[in-house]
C-alpha positions in Angstrom: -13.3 -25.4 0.5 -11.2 -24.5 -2.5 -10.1 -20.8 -4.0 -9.1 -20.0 -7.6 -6.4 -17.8 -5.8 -5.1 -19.8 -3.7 -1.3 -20.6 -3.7 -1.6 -24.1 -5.9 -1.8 -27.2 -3.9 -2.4 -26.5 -0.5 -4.8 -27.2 1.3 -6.8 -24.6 2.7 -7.9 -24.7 6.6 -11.5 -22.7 7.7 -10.7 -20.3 10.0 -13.5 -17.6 10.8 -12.9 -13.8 10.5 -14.6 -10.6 11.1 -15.3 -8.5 8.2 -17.5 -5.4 6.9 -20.2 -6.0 4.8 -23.0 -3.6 3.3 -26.2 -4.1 4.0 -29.5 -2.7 4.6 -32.0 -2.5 7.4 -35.6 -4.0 6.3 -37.6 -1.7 8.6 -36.1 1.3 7.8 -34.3 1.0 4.4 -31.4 2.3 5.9 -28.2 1.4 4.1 -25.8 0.5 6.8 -22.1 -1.1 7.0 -21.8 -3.8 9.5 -19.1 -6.2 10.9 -19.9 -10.0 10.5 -18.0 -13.1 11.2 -17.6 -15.6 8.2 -15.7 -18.8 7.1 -12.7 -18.4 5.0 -10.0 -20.7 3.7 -6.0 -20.1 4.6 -3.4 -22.0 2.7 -1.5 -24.5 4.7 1.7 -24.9 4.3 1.8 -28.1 5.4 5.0 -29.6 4.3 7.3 -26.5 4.7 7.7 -25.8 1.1 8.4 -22.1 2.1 11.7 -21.0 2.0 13.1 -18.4 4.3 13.5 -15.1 1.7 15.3 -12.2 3.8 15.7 -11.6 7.6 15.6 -7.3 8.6 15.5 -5.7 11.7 13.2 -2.6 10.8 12.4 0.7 12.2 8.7 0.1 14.0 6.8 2.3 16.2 8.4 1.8 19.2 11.8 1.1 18.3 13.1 -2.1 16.1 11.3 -5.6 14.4 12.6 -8.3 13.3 10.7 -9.1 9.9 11.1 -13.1 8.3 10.1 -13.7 4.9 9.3 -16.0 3.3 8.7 -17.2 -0.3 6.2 -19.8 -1.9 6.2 -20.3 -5.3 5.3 -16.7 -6.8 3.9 -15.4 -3.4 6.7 -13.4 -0.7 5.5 -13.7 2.9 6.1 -11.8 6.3 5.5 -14.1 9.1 3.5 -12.7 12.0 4.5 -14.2 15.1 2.4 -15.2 17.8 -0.6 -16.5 15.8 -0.7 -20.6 15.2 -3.4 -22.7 13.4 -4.7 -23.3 17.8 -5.4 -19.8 18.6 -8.4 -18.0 17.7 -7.0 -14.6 16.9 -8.3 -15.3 13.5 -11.0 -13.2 13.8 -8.8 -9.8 13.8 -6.7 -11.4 10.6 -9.2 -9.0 8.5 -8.0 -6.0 10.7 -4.1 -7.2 10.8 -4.5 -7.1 6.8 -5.9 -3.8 6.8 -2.6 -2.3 9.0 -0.3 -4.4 7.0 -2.0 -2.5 3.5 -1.8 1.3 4.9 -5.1 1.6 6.0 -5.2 3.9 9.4 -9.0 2.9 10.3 -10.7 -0.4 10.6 -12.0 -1.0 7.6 -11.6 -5.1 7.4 -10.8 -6.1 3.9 -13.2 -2.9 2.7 -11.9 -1.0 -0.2 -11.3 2.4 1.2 -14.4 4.2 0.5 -16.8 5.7 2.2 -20.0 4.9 -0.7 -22.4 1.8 -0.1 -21.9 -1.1 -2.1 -25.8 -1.7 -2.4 -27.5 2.2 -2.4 -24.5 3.8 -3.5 -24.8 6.2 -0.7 -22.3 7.7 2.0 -21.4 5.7 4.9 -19.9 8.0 7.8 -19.4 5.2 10.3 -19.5 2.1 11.0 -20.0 -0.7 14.1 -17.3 -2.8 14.3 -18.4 -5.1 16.7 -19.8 -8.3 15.3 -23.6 -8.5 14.9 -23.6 -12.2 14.1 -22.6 -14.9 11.4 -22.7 -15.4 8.2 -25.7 -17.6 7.3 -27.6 -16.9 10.9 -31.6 -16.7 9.7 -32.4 -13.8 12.3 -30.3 -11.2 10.4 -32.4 -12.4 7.1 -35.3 -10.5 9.2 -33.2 -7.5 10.1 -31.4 -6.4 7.1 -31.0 -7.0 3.0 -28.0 -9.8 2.7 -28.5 -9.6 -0.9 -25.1 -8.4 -1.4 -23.4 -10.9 0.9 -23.0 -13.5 -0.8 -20.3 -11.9 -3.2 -18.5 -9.9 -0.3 -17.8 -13.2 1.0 -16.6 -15.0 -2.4 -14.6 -11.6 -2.5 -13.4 -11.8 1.4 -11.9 -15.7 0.3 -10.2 -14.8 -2.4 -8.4 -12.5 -0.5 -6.8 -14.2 2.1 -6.4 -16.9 0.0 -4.1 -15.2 -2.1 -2.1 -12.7 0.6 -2.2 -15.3 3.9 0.0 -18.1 4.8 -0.5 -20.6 7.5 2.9 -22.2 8.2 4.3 -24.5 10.9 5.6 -20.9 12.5 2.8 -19.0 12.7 0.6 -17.1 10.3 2.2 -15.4 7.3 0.9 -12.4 5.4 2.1 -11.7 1.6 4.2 -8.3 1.7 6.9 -6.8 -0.8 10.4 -6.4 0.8 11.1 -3.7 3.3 12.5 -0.2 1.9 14.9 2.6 2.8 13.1 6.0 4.0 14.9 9.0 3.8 13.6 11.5 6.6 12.0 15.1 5.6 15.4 16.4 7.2 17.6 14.2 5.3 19.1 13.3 9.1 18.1 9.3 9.3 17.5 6.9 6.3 15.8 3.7 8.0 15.1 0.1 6.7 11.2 0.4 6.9 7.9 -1.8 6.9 6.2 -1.9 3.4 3.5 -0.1 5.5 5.7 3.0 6.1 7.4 3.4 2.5 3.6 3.2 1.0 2.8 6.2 2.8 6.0 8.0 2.2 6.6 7.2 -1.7 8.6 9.5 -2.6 11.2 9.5 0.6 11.7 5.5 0.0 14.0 3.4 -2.2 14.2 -0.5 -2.8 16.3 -2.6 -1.2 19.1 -2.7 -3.3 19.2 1.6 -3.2 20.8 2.4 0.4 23.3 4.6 -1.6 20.6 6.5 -3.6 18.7 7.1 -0.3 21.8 8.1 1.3 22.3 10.5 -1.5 18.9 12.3 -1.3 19.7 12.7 1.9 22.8 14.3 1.7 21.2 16.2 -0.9 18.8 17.7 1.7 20.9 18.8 3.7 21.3 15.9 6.1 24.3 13.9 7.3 22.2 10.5 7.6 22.3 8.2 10.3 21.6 4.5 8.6 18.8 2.9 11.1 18.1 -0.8 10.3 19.8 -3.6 8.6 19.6 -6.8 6.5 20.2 -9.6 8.5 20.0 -12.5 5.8 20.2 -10.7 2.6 17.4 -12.2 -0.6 18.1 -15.2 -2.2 18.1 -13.2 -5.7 18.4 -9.1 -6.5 14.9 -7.8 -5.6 13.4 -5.7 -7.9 13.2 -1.9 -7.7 10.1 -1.1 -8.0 10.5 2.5 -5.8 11.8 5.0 -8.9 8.3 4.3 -10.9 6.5 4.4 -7.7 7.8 7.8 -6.9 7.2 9.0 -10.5 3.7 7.6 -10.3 2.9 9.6 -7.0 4.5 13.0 -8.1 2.7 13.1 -11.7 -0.3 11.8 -9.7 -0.1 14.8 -7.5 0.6 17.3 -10.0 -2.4 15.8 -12.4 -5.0 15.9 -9.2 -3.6 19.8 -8.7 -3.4 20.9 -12.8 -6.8 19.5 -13.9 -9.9 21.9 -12.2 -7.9 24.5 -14.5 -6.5 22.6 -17.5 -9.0 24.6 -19.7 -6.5 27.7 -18.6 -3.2 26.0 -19.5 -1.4 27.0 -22.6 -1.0 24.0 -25.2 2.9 23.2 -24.4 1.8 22.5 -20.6 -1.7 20.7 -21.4 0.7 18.4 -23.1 3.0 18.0 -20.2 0.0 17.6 -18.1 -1.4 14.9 -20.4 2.0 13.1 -19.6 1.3 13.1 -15.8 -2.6 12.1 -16.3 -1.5 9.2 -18.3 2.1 8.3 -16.6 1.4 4.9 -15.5 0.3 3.7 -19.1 3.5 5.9 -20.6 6.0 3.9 -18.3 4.2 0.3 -18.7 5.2 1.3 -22.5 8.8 2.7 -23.0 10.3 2.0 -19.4 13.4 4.2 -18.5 12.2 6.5 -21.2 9.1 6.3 -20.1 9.8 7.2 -16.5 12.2 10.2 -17.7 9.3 11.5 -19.7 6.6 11.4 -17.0 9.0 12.9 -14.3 10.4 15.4 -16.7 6.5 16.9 -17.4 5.6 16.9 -13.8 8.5 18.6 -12.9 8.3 21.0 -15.3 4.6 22.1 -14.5 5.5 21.7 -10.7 8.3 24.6 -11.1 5.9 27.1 -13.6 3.0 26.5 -11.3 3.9 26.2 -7.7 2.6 29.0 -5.9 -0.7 29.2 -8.2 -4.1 28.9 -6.8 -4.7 24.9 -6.8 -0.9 24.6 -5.6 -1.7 26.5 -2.9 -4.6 25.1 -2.4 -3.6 21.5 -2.6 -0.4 20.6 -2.6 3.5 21.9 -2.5 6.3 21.1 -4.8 9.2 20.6 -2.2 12.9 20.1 -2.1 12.0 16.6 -1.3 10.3 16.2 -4.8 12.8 18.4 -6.3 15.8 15.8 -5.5 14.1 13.0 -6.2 13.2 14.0 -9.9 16.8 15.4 -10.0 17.8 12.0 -8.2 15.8 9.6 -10.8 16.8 11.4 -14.1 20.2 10.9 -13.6 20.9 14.7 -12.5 24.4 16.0 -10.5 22.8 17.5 -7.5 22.8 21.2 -7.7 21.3 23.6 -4.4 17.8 23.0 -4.4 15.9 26.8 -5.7 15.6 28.7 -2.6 11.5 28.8 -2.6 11.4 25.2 -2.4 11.0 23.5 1.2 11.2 20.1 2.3 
């Protein structure tokens, strides 16, 4: 078995999963979303090119983790402990993946949305218990597999590029962790990639415990650090969080602005524009870019918070007040009195 996005020359080893596919049910012409086992191909790291890339102890659910990365070639890795190449908890990789990517229901390598790849119709639910294999001929006689074949080239080429088998124990490809500044500006923890993806704008890279620590103080907060790096990068990583925050406030204030853009006058349509367009404005000028984006979005946030589709949708809060103050290079001034966090 070989994979175009595999990491280059490894082998792969066929391990089986469970995964969702759509389908349809011959007798009824139902379109339905099942859970079927299939091969796939994980890389092997079989002669321990991957180099250890960090160590963290992490805030977690129930109290502290100890995340290991590592790195292969291009790829960064967190190894999962207590899954080896002899065990047969390969079936739930699919759901581990899922967890590891955000997603708070089961959707097993599905893109999150609730339309049917074949009818194009909603799916409310789904069976996640196995209804066979891949290939068996008796599910040829209860449902369309028309669209299978692709969901499974689609399924490989996903583990092939974000799963690692190593001599240790499974690996899964994952960004560094991140520091996440509570609402209350009271804690700033070291934090899976899991955790800073759903909290965007509270988290900073790596290398920005100081800038977290600032927002914090900014809230009001006299943080407690939770966390730490134990073995620190072999290079600087990277800060991706200051466009990722940008992103995900012009996001919101684009989603909120645009049922009534037709009502806007011309000077905010334009700032508006900026926030519809922000990840295309910062792929282009950068710095500038970013200031741009999080200047418009700020600006609409403060003339229009309190409107009808604010209200309605979303709230500019202190948090998103300090933030924009935090990544445009601002001296912190008291946060306006309307604002909460």
């Amino acid at each position: 078995m070989t994979c175009p996005d595999a990491v280059p020359d490894l082998p792969l080893v066929s391990k089986e999963i469970g995964a969702t596919f759509d389908v349809v049910g011959r007798a009824t012409g139902k379109p339905m979303r099942i859970t079927l086992l299939t091969i796939v191909g994980i890389p092997y790291d079989e002669e321990g090119k991957a180099r250890t890339d960090g160590v963290f102890d992490v805030e977690d659910f129930d109290g502290f983790s100890t995340l290991d990365y590592l790195r292969l070639g291009g790829g960064l890795y967190v190894l999962r402990f207590g899954l080896d190449r002899y065990q047969k908890p390969f079936r739930d990789l699919a759901h581990e993946l899922d967890v590891l990517q955000g997603a708070s229901e089961n959707r097993y390598l599905m893109k999150r949305t609730d339309r049917h790849g074949v009818t194009g119709a909603k799916v409310n639910s789904w069976n996640t218990d196995p209804k066979g294999r891949v290939g068996d001929p008796y599910l040829d006689g209860i449902f369309d597999m028309s669209a299978v074949p692709a969901r499974v080239e689609e399924l490989r080429a996903v583990v092939a590029r974000n799963v690692l088998l190593t001599s240790r124990g499974l690996a899964y490809r994952q960004p560094h962790p991140s520091w996440v500044v509570s609402n209350g500006g009271d804690v700033v923890a070291l934090s899976r990639p899991s955790r800073s993806a759903e909290r965007v704008v509270d988290a900073f890279g790596l290398g920005r415990l100081e800038d977290a620590l600032e927002m914090a103080r900014r809230l009001g907060g006299e943080p407690q650090v939770r966390g730490r790096v134990i073995s620190a990068p072999e290079a600087p990583v990277p800060d991706v969080s200051a466009p990722a925050a940008a992103l995900c406030l012009a996001e919101s204030v684009d989603q909120t602005l645009r049922p009534g853009i037709a009502d806007l006058p011309d000077g905010d349509v334009l700032r508006w524009h900026d926030c519809a367009n922000a990840e295309a404005i910062m792929d282009a000028s950068g710095a500038d870019g970013l200031k741009r984006v999080l200047t418009a979005a700020r600006a609409l946030a403060r003339e229009h918070d309190g409107g009808p589709g604010f209200k309605a949708a979303w709230k500019w809060s202190a948090r998103h007040e300090v933030r924009a103050a935090l990544e445009l290079g601002e001296p912190h001034t008291p946060a306006p009195a309307a604002l909460r966090p």
